[in-house]
N, C-alpha and C positions, 0 to 999 in steps of 0.2 A: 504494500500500500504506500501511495504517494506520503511524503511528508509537507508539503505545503499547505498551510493553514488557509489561504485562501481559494484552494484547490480540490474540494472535497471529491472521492474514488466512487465516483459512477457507472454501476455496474448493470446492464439490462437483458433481460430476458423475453427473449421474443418469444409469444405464444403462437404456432404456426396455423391452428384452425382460425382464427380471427386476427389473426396479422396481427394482433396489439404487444405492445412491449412495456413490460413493469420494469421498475425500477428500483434498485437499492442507493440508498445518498448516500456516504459514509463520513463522518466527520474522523479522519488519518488521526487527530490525537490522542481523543477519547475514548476513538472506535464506538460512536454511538451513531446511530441512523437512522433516515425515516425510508417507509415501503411506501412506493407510489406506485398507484393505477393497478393493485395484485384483482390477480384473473379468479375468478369463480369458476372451474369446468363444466358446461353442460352439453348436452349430446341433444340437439330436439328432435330426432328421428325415433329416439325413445325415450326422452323423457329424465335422461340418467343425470343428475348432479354429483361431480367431484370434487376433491380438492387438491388435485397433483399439482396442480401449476404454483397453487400457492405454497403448500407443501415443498420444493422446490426451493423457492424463495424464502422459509424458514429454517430451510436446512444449511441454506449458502451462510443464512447470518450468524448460525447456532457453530458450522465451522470456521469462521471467521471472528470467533469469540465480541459479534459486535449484540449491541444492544439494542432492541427498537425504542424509538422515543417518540413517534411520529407514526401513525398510517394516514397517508393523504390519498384523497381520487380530487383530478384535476375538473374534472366534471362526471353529470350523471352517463355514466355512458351507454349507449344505443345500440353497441354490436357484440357486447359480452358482459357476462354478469360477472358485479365486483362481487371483490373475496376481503373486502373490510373490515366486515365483521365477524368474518372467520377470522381472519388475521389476530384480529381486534382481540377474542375470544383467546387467541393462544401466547398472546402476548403482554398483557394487559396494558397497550399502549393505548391511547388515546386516538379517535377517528376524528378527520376534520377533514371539508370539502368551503366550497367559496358560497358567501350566502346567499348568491341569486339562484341556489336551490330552491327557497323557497317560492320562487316564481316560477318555476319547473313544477315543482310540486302542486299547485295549486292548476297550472293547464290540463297538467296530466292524471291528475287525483279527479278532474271532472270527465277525461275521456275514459277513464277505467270505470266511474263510480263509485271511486273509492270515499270512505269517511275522510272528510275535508281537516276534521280537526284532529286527526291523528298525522297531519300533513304539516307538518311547523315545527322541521328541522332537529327535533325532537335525540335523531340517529344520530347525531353526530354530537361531540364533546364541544369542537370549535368550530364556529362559521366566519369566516376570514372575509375583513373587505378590503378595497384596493388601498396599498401599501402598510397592511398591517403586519408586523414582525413575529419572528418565531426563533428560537435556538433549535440546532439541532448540534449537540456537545457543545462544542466554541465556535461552530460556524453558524452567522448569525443570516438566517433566511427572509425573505420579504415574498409579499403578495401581488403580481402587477394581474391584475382583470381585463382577462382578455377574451370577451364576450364573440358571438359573433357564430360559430359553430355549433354554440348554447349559451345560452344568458349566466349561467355561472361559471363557464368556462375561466381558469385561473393558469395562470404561469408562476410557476415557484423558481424565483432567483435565489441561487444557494452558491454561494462564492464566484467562482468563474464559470457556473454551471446554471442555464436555463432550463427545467422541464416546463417544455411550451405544451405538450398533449397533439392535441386535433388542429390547433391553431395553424400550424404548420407541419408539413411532410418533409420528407428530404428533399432538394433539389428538382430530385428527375419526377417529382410526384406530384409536388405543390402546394395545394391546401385542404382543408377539408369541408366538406359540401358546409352549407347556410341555409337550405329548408327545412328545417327542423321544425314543429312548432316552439319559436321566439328565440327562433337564426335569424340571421339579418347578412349578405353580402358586403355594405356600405358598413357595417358595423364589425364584422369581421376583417375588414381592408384596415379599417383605424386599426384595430390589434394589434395586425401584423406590422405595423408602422413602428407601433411602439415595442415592439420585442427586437424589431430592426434597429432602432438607435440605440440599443445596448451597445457597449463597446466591441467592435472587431472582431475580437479575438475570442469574445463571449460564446460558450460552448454549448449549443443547442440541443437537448436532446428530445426525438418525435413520439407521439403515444403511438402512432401505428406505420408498417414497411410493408407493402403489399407486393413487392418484389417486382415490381416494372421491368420488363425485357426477362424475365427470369433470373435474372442478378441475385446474390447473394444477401440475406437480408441485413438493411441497416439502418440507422435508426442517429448516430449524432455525426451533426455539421457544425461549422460556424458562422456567426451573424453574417461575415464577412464572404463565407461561402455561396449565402443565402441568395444576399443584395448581386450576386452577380450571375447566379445561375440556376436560382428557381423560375420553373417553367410557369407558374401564376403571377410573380413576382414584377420582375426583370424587364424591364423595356417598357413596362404599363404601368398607365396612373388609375386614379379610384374606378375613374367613367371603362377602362378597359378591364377591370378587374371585374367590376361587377357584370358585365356583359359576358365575360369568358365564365366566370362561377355560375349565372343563372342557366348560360347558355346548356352546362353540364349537368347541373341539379336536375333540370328536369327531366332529363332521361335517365337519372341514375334511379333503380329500385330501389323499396327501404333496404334497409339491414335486414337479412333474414331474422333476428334473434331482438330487432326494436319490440315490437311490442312481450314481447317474455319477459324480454332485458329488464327496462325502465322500470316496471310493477316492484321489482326486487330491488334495482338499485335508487327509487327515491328514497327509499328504506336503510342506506346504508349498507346495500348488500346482503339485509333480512328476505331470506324464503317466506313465503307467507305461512301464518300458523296451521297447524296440524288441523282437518276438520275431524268430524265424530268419528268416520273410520278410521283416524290415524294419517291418513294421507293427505299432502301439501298438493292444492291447485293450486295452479297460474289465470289470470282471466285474459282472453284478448276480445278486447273489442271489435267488432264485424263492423266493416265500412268505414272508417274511422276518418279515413283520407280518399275520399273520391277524387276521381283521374289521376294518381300514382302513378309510375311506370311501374309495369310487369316485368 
C-alpha cells in the first residue's frame, strides 16, 4: 500500500453481470476504509439473491487487516441491487448515501405504492449535502452533488481520488443516460463540469465499464484524460451534449433489473420483509413508462 497521505489505495472490483464496479478507499496510514457502491447478487431468471460479490469485498478488507469506517452508495442504483446493508450488517459501519434520496424516494414510493412515510431516509445513518465532510482515518473526504443521472447522485473526493459513479464512464464510453424519473441532460452537463475543474491530475474512478470494443474492463482515468478524450465530452458545449445524450436515451431500454433494483435499494439495500409464508416478494409495476424502448 501507497504511503502518501494524500493518496489514498483505490482498489475496484468489477462485477461482470452488471458491469458495475465497487470500491474499496483505503486510508495507507490507519488502514481504515470506506466500501462504495458493494453489489447485492441477484439472478432474475430465478429469482436467487447472493452475497458473493460483497463477500468478496469483505474478504479483501479482512486480508488486508483494514477496517471499514464508511459504507457509501453514490446513488440509488437502477441496474443492481446494493449490498449496504448486508455490508452494513457484517461490519457495523455506518450506511450513508446523498440526501436527494429522499426525492427519489418519494417518485418512486408512488410508482411502486409503497407506504410514503416509511420513505424518509430512515436507511441510512448519514444523508450528505453538497460539500459536507467526512474522515475516512486521516484522509479527510468531501461531498460534491453531482445530480443529473439521479437527483442524489454524489461524487466523493477523497485525496487525489474522485468516485464520480454514473456521472461519468471512461473515455471511450462517456456518460451515463438522464431519463430516469428526475434525470435531467442540462443538469447532468453542469456535473460533469464540475468534476472536470478538479485538478488534472485528479484520479477519477467510474461506477460502471461495459467493455466497449470488447476491451478489457476499466474503470479509472484522469480529469485530464477526460477533458480531452471522452467521447460525450470533448469538442461539445451544453446545446451539443444535451442533443447527443437525449439523442441516445431514447432508444436505450431500461435496465433489465430497474424496477427489482430500486424497490430494495430506496431501502438501503433492504429485501422487503418476509410475508406469512416466509417468503420475500419484489413488486413491479405494469406500464409504468409508456413508449420505452424495447
Amino acid at each position: 500500500m501507497n504511503t502518501d497521505t494524500s493518496r489514498p489505495h483505490v482498489q475496484g472490483f468489477w462485477e461482470p453481470r452488471t458491469g458495475t464496479v465497487q470500491y474499496i478507499v483505503a486510508d495507507p496510514v490507519t488502514k481504515h476504509c470506506a466500501i462504495i457502491d458493494p453489489v447485492l447478487d441477484f439472478d432474475e431468471k430465478s429469482g436467487s439473491v447472493a452475497t458473493t460479490s460483497a463477500d468478496a469485498l469483505l474478504d479483501a478488507v479482512a486480508s488486508q487487516g483494514l477496517t471499514v469506517e464508511w459504507i457509501l452508495d453514490t446513488h440509488p442504483h437502477a441496474d443492481h441491487f446494493s449490498a449496504t446493508a448486508y455490508v452494513s450488517s457484517k461490519t457495523g459501519a455506518p450506511m450513508a448515501m446523498g440526501s436527494g434520496v429522499l426525492d427519489v424516494q418519494r417518485i418512486w414510493g408512488e410508482i411502486y405504492g409503497l407506504p410514503l412515510d416509511q420513505l424518509d431516509g430512515r436507511y441510512w445513518d448519514r444523508l450528505f449535502d453538497e460539500g459536507d465532510t467526512f474522515s475516512i482515518g486521516s484522509l479527510e473526504a468531501r461531498v460534491i452533488s453531482s445530480p443529473g443521472h439521479t437527483a442524489p447522485s454524489v461524487t466523493y473526493v477523497i485525496g487525489d481520488a474522485a468516485i464520480v459513479a454514473d456521472t461519468l464512464f471512461m473515455p471511450d464510453s462517456g456518460s451515463a443516460r438522464a431519463d430516469f424519473p428526475g434525470g435531467d441532460a442540462s443538469v447532468l452537463w453542469h456535473s460533469i463540469q464540475r468534476i472536470l475543474s478538479l485538478p488534472p491530475e485528479t484520479r477519477l474512478f467510474t461506477g460502471h465499464d461495459y467493455q466497449p470494443g470488447g476491451r478489457e474492463p476499466r474503470w479509472e482515468s484522469t480529469v485530464a484524460e477526460q477533458l480531452a478524450t471522452n467521447t460525450h465530452v470533448a469538442g461539445l458545449d451544453e446545446a451539443g451534449f444535451i442533443a447527443l445524450r437525449h439523442g441516445r436515451d431514447r432508444v436505450l431500454p431500461m435496465p433489465k433489473l430497474l424496477l427489482p433494483a430500486l424497490q430494495v435499494n430506496l431501502r438501503g439495500g433492504r429485501l422487503p420483509e418476509p410475508e406469512a409464508n416466509g417468503r420475500r416478494y419484489l413488486r413491479i409495476p405494469l406500464d409504468a413508462f409508456p413508449g420505452s424502448a424495447w
